[in-house]
C-alpha positions in Angstrom: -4.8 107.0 120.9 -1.4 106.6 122.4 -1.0 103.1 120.2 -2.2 105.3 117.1 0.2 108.1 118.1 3.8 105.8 118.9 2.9 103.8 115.0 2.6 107.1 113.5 5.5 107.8 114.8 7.6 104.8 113.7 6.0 104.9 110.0 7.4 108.9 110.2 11.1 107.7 111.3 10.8 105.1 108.8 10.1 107.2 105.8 12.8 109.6 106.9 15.1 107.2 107.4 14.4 106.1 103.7 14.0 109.1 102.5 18.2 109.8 103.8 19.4 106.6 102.4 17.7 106.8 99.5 19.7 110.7 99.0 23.1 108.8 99.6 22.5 106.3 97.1 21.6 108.9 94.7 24.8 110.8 95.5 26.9 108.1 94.7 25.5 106.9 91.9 25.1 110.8 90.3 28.0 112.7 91.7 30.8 111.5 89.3 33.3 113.2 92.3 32.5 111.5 95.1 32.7 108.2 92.9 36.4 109.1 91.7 37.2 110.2 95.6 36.1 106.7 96.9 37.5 104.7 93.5 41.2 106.9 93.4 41.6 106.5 97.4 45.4 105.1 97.5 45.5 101.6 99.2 46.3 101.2 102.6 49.8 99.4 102.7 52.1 98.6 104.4 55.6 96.4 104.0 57.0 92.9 105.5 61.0 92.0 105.8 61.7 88.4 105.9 64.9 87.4 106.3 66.6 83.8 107.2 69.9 84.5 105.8 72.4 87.5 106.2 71.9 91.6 107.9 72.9 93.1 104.6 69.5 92.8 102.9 67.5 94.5 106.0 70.4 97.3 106.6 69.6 98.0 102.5 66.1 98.1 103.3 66.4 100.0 106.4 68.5 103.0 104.6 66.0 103.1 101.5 63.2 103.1 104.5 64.3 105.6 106.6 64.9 108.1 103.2 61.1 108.2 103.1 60.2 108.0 106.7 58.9 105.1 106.0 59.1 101.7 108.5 57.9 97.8 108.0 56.6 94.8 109.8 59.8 92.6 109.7 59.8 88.5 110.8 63.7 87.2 110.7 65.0 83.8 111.8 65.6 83.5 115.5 69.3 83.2 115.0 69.0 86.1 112.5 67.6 88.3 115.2 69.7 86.9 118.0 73.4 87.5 115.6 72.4 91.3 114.8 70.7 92.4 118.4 71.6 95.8 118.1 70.4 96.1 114.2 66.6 95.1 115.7 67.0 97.1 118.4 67.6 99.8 116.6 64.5 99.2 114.5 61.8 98.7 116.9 63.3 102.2 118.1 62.4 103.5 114.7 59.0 102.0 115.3 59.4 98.8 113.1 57.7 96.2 114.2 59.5 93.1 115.3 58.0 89.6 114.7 58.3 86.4 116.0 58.8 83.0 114.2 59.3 79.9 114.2 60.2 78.6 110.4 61.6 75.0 111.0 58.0 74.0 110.7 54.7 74.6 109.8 52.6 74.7 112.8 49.5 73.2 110.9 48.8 70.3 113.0 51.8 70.7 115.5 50.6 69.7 119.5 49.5 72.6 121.8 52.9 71.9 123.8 55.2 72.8 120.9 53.4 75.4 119.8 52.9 76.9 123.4 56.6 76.3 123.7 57.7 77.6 120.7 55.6 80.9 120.7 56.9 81.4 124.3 60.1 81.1 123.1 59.8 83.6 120.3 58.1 86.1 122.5 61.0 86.0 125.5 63.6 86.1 122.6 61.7 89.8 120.9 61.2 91.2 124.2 64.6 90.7 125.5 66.7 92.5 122.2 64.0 94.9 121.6 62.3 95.6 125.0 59.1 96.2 123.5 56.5 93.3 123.9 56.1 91.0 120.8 52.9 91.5 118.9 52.7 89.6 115.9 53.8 85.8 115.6 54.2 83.9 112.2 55.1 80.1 111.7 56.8 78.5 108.4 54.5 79.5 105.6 52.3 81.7 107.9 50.7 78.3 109.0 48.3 78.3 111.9 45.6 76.5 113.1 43.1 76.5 116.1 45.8 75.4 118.7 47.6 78.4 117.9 45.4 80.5 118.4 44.8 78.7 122.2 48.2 78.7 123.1 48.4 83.0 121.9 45.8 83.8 124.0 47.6 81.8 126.6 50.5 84.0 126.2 48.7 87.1 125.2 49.5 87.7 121.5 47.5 89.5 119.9 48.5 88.8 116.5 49.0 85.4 114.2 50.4 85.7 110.4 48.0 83.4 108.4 48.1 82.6 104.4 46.1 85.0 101.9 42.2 84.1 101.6 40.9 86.7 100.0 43.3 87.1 96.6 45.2 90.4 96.9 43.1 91.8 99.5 44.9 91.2 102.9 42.6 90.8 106.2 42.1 90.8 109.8 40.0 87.9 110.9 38.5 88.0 114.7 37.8 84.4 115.5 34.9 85.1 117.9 36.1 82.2 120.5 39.8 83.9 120.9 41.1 86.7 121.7 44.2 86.6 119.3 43.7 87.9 115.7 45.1 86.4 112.2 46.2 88.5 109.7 45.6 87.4 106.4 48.4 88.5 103.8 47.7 89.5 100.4 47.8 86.3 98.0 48.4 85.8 94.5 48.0 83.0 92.4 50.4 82.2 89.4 48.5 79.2 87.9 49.4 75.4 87.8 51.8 74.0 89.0 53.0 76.5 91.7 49.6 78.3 93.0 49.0 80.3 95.4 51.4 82.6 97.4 51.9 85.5 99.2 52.9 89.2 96.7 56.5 88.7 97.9 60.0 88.5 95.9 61.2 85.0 97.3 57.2 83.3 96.9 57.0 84.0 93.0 61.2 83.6 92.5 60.5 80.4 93.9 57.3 79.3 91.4 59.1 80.8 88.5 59.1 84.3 88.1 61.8 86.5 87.1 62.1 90.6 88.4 60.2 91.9 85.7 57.5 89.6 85.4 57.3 89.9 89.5 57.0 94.3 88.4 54.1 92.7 86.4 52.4 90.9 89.1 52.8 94.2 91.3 51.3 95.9 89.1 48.0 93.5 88.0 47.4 93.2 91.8 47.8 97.3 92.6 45.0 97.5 89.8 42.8 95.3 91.1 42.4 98.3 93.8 41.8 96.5 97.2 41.2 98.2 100.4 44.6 97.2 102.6 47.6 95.3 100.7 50.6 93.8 102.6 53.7 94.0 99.7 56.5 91.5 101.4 60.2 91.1 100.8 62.4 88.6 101.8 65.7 90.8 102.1 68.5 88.7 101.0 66.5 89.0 97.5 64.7 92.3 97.3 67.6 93.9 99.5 70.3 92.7 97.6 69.5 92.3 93.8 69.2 95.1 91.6 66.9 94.0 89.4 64.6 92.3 92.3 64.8 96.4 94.2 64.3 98.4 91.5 60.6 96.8 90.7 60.4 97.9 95.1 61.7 101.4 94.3 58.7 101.7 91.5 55.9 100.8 94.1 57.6 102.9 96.9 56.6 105.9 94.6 53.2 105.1 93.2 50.2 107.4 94.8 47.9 104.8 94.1 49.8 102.8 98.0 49.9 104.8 100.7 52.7 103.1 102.3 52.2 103.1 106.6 53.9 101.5 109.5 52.0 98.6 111.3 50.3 100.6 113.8 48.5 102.8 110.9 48.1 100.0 108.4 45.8 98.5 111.8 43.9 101.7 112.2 42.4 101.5 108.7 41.1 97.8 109.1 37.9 96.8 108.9 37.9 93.3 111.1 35.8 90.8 110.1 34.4 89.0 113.3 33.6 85.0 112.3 32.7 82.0 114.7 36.4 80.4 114.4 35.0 77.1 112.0 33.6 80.1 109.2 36.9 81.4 108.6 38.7 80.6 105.5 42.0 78.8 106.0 44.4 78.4 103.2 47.2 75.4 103.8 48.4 75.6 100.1 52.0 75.8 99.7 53.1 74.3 96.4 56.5 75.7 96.4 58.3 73.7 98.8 60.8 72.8 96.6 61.6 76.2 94.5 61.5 75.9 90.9 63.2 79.5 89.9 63.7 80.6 86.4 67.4 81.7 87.2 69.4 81.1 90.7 69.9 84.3 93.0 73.1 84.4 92.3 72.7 85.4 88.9 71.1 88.2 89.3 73.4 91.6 89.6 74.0 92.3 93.3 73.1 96.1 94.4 76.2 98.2 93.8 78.1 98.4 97.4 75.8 96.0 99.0 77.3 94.7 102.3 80.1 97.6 102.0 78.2 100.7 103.2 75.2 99.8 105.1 76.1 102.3 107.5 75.3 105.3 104.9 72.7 107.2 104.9 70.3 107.4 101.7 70.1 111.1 100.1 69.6 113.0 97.4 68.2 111.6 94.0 69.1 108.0 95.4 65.7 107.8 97.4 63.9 110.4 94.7 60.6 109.0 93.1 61.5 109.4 89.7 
């Protein structure tokens, strides 16, 4: 009797069970409004400064940034960082969050030793201007491989750049063997000869594209409606050139981002967990040599750049028109 009773029960739980999935299928697929809330829910996004050359472009940045309350994920060159201590100090203050790098080399391949050494390095040199610990770590290209993800945990990062796998939909991939994390940038591919490449100023300047066909590209990949986007700039580019920023300024004022600081853009990840060996690695970097359709230096500089980065941004300069 008991056996009878405890199947009966099971079937019953069962056919409940099916009985609620089967009404929230029905709701979605019916209810026209709960379909447009889930299709028209902005994108989770959230900003990268790159910088290997001057301050200006990041003080630009900072000003348009701090107009709409609005902060970034920013990787500089060590002597970058090192030159302007008080600009990333500053910053991580704000609640930007402050990188590491190393971009002499990729560290595909590279021994554990160097890139033990050189993530050690890198950590010392964030903690020391900013006094906050250093999170996130990116090598030349974003390149990693399974020794750096040995020598993180070693140190305790929590956080490895990597190269977009998953078109413009950027990830966070949990290799189940380490504790470290990669985040997977969102990628775009321009065709033959150049490839793939991160959704960044420099990356499609470099295989070709001008300003307005990089507003293009924004704009295909924003329509393609992923879950979490990373938009990047290198800042001597999109912090410096008119026509490069103003493409920035459109996307800064869409509805369809919603633009978040690193912590926030983390919150709203769903991390995909992976024996290390299942998780895609892309090592495509076809750009090594840029082949841009104009040099940077043609392009129109933004008015006063590099005269008044200590002013503030007001008024209808940081409006969304």
């Amino acid at each position: 009797m008991k056996k009878k009773k405890v199947g009966s029960y099971k079937k019953y739980t069962l056919f409940l069970l099916s009985l609620v999935i089967l009404f929230v299928v029905s709701l979605l697929l019916i209810n026209p409004k709960v379909l447009n809330k889930i299709s028209n829910r902005p994108i989770n996004t959230m900003l990268m400064l790159i910088e290997f050359e001057s301050i200006d472009g990041i003080l630009q940045w900072e000003k348009q940034l701090d107009a709409r309350n609005l902060t970034a994920l920013v990787k500089v060159q060590d002597n970058v960082l090192k030159e302007n201590q008080e600009v990333f100090k500053r910053l991580a203050d704000k609640g930007y969050e402050i990188a590491g790098g190393y971009d002499k080399a990729a560290f595909w391949d590279m021994t554990y030793d160097d890139q033990y050494k050189y993530l050690k390095e890198a950590k010392e040199t964030v903690k020391s201007i900013t006094g906050k610990e250093m999170r996130v770590f990116g090598s030349r290209y974003f390149a990693y491989d399974e020794t750096t993800l040995k020598a993180a945990d070693a140190l305790g990062i929590p956080f490895i750049l990597g190269r977009g796998t998953q078109d413009v939909e950027a990830v966070i991939y949990q290799p189940q063997e380490y504790k470290a994390k990669v985040i997977s940038v969102t990628n775009v591919d321009v065709g033959e000869p150049m490839g793939r490449g991160s959704l960044c100023d420099y990356s499609l300047w470099a295989r070709g594209s001008d300003a307005i066909e990089f507003g293009k590209i924004l704009e295909e990949s924003i329509a393609k409606k992923p879950d979490n986007m990373i938009i990047v700039s290198h800042a001597y580019l999109g912090g410096t050139r008119l026509e490069w920023w103003q493409e920035y300024e459109k996307v800064l004022c869409l509805k369809d981002l919603y633009w978040v600081g690193f912590d926030n853009w983390l919150k709203s990840q769903k991390i995909i967990t992976l024996p290390n060996a299942k998780i895609p690695l892309n090592n495509e970097v076809k750009y090594v040599t840029p082949i841009p359709a104009k040099p940077m230096e043609d392009y129109d500089p933004i008015p006063g750049i590099g005269e008044s980065n200590g002013d503030e941004v007001t008024g209808e300069d940081a409006l969304c028109l």
